[in-house]
N, C-alpha and C positions, 0 to 999 in steps of 0.2 A: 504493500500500500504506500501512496503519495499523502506525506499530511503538509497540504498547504496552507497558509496563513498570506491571506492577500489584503493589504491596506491601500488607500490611496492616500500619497502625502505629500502635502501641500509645503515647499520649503520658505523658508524666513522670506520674505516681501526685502526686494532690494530694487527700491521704487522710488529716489528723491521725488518725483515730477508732482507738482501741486495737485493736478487733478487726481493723480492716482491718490493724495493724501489726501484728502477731500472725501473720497471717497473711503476710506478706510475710518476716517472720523465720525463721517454720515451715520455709517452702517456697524461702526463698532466691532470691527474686522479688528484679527490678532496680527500685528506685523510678526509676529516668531513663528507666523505659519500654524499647520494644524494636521492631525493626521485622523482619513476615517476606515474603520474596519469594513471592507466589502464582504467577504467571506473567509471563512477555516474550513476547511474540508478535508475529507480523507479518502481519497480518489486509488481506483485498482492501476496500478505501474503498468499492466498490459490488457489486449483485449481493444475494442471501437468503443471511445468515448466521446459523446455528442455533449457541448456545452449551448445552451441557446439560453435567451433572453437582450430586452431591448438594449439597445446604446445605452453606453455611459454606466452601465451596470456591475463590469468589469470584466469580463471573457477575455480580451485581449491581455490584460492585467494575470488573471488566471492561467495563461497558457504561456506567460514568462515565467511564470515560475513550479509549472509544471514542467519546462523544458531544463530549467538549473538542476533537477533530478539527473541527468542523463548525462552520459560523457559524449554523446552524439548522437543529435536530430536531422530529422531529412525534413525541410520545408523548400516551399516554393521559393526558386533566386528571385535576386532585386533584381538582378537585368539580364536582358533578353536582347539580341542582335534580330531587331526585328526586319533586317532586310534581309537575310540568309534563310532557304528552306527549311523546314522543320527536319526534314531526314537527315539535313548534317546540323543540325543543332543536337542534335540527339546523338549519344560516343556512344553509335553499333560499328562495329566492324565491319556490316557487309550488308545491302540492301534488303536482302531478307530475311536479316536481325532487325533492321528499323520497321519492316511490313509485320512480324511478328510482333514485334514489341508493341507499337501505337497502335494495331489492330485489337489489340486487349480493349481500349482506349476510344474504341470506335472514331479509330485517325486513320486507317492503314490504309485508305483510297490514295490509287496512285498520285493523282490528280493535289489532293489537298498535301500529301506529301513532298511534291516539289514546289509548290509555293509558300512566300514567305507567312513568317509567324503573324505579321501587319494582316492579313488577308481571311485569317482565320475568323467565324462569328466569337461572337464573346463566349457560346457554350464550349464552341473549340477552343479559344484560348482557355478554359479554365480547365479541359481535359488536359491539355498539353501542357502545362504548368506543373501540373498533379503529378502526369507521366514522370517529368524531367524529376522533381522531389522526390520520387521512388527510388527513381536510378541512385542518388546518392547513396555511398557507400553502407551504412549500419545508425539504429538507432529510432525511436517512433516515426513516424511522418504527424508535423505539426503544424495544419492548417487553420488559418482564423479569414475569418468574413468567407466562408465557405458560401458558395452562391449567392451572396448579396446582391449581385448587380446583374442575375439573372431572371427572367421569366419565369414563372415558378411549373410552368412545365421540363422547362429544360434544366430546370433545377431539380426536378425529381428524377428527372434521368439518369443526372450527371449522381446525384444519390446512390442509382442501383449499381449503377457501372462501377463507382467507387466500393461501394459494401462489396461486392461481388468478388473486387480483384486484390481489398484486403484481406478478405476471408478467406479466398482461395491460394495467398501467401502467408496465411497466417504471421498478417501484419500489425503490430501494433498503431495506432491514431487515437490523436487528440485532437480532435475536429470543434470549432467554435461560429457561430451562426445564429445571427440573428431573426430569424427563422423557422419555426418547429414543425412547417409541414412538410420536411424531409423527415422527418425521424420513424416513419414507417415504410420510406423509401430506403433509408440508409443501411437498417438495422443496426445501429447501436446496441451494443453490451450494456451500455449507462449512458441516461440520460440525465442530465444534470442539467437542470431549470435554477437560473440565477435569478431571482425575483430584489425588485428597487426596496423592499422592506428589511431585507436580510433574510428572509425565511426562505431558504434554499428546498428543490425540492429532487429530490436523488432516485430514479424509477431506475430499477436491475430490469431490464427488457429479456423479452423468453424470443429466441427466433423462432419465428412460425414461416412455412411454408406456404405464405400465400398467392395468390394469383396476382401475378403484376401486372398481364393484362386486361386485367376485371378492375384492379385498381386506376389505372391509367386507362381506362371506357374504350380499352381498344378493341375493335369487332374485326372477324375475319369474315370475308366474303365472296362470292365468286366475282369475276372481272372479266374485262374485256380487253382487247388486243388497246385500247384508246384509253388505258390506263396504264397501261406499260408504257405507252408514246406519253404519259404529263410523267411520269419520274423516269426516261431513259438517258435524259441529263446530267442523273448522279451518278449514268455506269462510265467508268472510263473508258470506254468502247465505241462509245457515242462519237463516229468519227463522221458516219455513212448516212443519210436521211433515209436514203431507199434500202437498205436493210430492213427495216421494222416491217414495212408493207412489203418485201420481197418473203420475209418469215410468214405471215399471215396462213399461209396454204398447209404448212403444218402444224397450227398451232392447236391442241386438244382443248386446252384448257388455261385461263389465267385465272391464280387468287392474290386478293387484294389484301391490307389492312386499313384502318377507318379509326381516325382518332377525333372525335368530336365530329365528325363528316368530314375530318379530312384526310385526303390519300396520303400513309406514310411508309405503304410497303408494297411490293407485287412482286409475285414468282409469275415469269412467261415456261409455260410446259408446253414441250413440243412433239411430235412423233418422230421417230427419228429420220425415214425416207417420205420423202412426196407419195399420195395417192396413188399418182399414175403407175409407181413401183409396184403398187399390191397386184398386179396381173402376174406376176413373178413370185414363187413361193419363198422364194429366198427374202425375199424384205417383208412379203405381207407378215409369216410368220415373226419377224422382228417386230413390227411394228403394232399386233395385234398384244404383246405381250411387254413390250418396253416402253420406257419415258422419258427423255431427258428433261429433267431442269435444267433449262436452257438459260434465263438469266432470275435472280433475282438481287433486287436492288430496295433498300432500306434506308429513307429519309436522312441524310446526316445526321440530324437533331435527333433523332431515334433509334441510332446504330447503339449495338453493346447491352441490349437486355434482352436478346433471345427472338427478335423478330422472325430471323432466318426460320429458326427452327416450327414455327408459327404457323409460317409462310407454307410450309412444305407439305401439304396435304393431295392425296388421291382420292378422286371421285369418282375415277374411272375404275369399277369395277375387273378391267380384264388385266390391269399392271399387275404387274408380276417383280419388274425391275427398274427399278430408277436410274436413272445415269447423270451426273453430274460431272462435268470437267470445264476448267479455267488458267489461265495461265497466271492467273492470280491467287487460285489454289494451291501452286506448286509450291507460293513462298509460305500460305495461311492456311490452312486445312481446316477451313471454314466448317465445310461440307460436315464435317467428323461430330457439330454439333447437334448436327441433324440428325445422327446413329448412319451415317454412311460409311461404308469401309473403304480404304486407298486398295487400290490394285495397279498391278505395274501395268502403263498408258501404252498404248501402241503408237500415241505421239512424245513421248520422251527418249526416241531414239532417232536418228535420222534415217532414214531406209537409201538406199543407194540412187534414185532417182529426183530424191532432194538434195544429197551431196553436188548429184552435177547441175541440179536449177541454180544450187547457192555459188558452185564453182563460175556458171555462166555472168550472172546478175551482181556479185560483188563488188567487180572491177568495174562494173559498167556503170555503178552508181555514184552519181558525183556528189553527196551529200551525206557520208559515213554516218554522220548525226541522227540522220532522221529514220525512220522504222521501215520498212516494207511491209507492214502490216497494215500502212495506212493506204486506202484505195490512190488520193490522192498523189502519194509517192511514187507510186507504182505505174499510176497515167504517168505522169513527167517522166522516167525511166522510159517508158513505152515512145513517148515521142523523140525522145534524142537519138532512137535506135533507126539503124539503115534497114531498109527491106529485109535485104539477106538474115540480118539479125535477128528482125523478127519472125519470121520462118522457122528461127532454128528456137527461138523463144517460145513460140511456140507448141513445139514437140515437147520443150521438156517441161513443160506447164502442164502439157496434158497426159506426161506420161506419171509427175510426180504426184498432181493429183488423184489420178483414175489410181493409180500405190496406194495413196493416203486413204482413199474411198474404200477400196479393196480390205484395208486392214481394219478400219473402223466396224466394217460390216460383222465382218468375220470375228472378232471380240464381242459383239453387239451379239453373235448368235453362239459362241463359247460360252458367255455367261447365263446365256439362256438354254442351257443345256442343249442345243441346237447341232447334229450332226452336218457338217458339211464338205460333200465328197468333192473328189479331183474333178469332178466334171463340169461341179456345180460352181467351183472356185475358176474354172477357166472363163465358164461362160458370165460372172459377174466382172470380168476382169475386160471379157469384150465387149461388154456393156456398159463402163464408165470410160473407156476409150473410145466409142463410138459419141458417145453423151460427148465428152468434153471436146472430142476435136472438131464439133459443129460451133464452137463456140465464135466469137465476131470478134471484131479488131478491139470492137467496143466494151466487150466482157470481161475478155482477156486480162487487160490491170485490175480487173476485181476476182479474177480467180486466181491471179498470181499474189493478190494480197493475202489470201485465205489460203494459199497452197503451200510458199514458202513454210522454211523450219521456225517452230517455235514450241518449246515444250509446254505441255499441258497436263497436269495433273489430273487421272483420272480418277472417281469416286463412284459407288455403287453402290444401291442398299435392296435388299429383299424384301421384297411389302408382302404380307402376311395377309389371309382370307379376315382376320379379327382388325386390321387397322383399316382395310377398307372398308369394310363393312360402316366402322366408325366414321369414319373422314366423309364414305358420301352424303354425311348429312347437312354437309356444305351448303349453305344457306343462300 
C-alpha cells in the first residue's frame, strides 16, 4: 500500500506592490502563507487506479506524490517532434514492430502511420501519447487529465482500449480524470472519488464481463455494397474508384455497424470466383462452400474494442470456410481475433513466373519510390514502354497471373477438402490463360497492378452448423 498525505500550501506572500497589500489588509489574509489538507489516503502500489473528481480538488497534487513512491514512472513526454511521422517517432526497429505495436493502439493504418503527429485527431493524439508512455522503460504508467479535452464518446473508447492493453500487460496505472463516465469503460481496480469537502470516497471495483457493444448502443446489421463505398476511405487500399463497382458481381453479403445511426464499421464478403465460373465444377464447388472476407474496415475513432470480430458474421447458410488474407495481415494478424487460423499463403512465395514479370518491370520503372501496386503506377510504366515491350509485357502479365489464379484456386479447394486431379488442374490452367490474354491495352496496368509480387498473409477459419445457424439471424 501507498499512504499518501496530500496538502496544498500556500508559501509566505513576497508581494511589496500596494494593491496586493490592500488586499491582504481588506480581506485579513496571512502574509506567512497557509497550508490546507486535500486528502490522506492509503492507495494499492499496483493494479488500474482511477482518481476522478472536479478541478482544483487535487488529483494532479495526488499523483505527484503517488509517483515519489516509485524509483520509475512511465508518463506521457512534454515534447513531441510534431512534424516527423508517428512510425519513427516510435524506437521499433522494423516497420512491423511499429504496425504491431500502434495496432494494439488502434494507430496501425498504414496511412495515419506515415503522417505526422500534427495530423493526428485529438482521440489519436491521446492514443499515441499513451502508446509512447508505455514504451518507457519500467515503473507505473502515470496519466493525469486523462480525456479531458475529448468527446466523451471517444473518450470511452480510448477507456476500453486503454483497460484492455493494461490488463493484458499486466500493467500497473495511476490514471487521474476529471471525469467519471469512463470508469465502466476503463475498469478500474479502484476508484477513488476526490470530493471539495474532504470526504473521499474509495469503491474496490469487481471486473465484470460486460457487453461493450450494448454499452456503446452499437447495433450490427446487414448492409449494402453503398456502405462499404461511405467508409472505403479509411482502407488504405483506397487507390482505385472502379474497384468497388468492379467487386459488386461477387459480392454475397455486407455487414455493417451503427452507433447512434451512425456507420462505424462494414465487413464486404465476397464469393471467391465470378458467376459465370459456376458452369465449371471446379469453382462452382469453391464457391458454393467458401467466403472470403474481402475487406473490413473500422471507423478510426472506433478501432481497438473488438469491432472486427463483431463484424465477422455468416448468414449464408452453405459456408463452410472463410478466407481472409491482406498484406497488412502479414505485419498484424488481425484476422486471429476473429478465431481465424494463419496457414502458409500461396502468395508468400514468389512462383517462377512473377520472378520474370519482376525481372522485366524493375529496370523499367523510373520511380523506385512508388509501388506497382498502385493502378496509376502501372498506367505510367505502360506508356513509357515501346510496342515490342509491351508485347513481351504482356505475356508475362498473363502468364504470372493465370500462376497466381491457378494457385489460389487450388488452396481455395485443399482446404475445402476438395480433390483435384491432373486433368482438372490442366484445364483450369487453360482457362485463366485464355481469360487473361483477351485482356486490352487498357486493362493490362490494372492487372499488372494486382499480379505483380506482394506477400499476403493468409487466414482461415471453419464455420460450424451451431455459429451459422446463430449468425443468420442477422437483422
Amino acid at each position: 500500500m501507498i499512504n499518501t498525505k496530500v496538502d496544498l500550501h500556500i508559501p509566505p506572500l513576497n508581494n511589496s506592490s500596494k494593491i496586493c497589500q490592500d488586499i491582504i489588509k481588506t480581506f485579513g489574509l496571512s502574509e506567512d502563507g497557509w497550508m490546507e489538507s486535500l486528502s490522506n489516503l492509503e492507495i494499492p502500489a499496483h493494479g488500474i487506479i482511477l482518481i476522478t473528481g472536479v478541478s482544483g480538488v487535487g488529483k494532479s497534487l495526488l499523483l505527484k506524490d503517488i509517483s515519489r513512491h516509485f524509483l520509475a514512472i512511465r508518463k506521457v513526454p512534454n515534447h513531441i517532434d510534431k512534424k516527423r511521422s508517428i512510425a519513427e517517432i516510435i524506437s521499433c526497429a522494423s516497420a512491423g514492430e511499429v504496425i504491431r505495436y500502434l495496432s494494439k493502439f488502434g494507430l496501425g493504418e498504414p496511412r495515419i502511420l506515415i503522417g505526422p503527429f500534427s495530423h493526428l485527431s485529438d482521440g489519436q493524439k491521446e492514443r499515441f501519447l499513451i502508446a509512447l508512455a508505455l514504451l518507457q522503460e519500467a515503473g507505473p504508467l502515470i496519466l493525469d487529465e486523462f480525456t479531458t479535452r475529448l468527446d466523451r464518446r471517444t473518450a470511452q473508447i480510448i477507456a476500453i482500449n486503454l483497460g484492455k492493453i493494461l490488463r493484458s500487460n499486466k500493467q500497473s496505472a495511476f490514471i487521474a480524470s476529471c471525469h467519471d463516465d469512463i470508469v465502466d469503460f476503463l475498469k478500474p481496480d479502484i476508484h477513488i472519488e476526490l470530493c471539495s469537502n474532504g470526504k473521499h470516497c474509495f469503491f474496490k471495483k469487481k471486473i465484470k464481463n460486460t457487453n461493450i457493444l450494448e454499452k456503446l448502443e452499437i447495433k450490427i446489421k446487414r448492409g449494402t455494397i453503398d456502405d462499404y463505398k461511405k467508409l472505403s476511405r479509411y482502407h488504405y487500399e483506397n487507390d482505385n474508384p472502379n474497384d468497388i463497382d468492379m467487386l459488386a458481381p461477387l459480392v454475397d453479403h455486407v455487414v455493417t455497424a451503427y452507433s447512434k445511426g451512425e456507420l462505424i464499421g462494414v465487413n464486404l464478403c465476397v464469393r471467391p470466383w465470378p458467376k459465370a465460373f459456376e458452369i465449371f465444377p471446379e469453382f462452382s464447388e469453391v464457391n458454393k462452400y467458401v467466403l472470403q472476407s474481402f475487406r473490413v474496415i473500422v471507423h478510426p475513432q472506433y478501432r481497438g474494442i473488438g469491432l472486427t470480430k463483431a463484424l465477422d458474421i455468416i448468414p449464408n447458410p452453405n459456408t463452410k470456410i472463410l478466407l481472409s488474407w491482406s498484406a497488412f495481415s502479414s505485419y498484424y494478424s488481425f484476422p486471429i481475433l476473429a478465431s481465424y487460423q494463419r496457414l502458409n499463403s500461396p502468395f508468400e512465395i514468389m512462383s517462377h513466373a512473377e520472378n520474370l514479370l519482376q525481372a522485366f518491370v524493375e529496370p523499367r520503372q523510373k520511380n523506385k519510390e512508388k509501388s506497382l501496386h498502385l493502378t496509376i503506377e502501372c498506367n505510367q510504366l505502360w506508356q513509357e514502354l515501346t510496342d515490342e515491350e509491351k508485347k513481351t509485357l504482356k505475356l508475362l502479365i498473363v502468364d504470372a497471373a493465370s500462376e497466381k489464379s491457378l494457385r489460389l484456386i487450388l488452396f481455395q479447394r485443399k482446404i475445402s477438402g476438395l480433390h483435384t486431379s491432373a486433368e482438372s488442374i490442366n484445364f483450369i490452367k487453360s482457362l485463366f490463360l485464355k481469360l487473361y490474354s483477351k485482356s486490352s491495352n487498357d486493362v493490362l496496368p490494372m492487372l499488372l497492378a494486382e499480379t505483380v509480387y506482394r506477400p499476403m498473409a493468409m487466414f482461415v477459419k471453419n464455420i460450424d452448423n451451431k455459429i451459422i445457424t446463430e449468425d443468420s439471424s442477422l437483422a
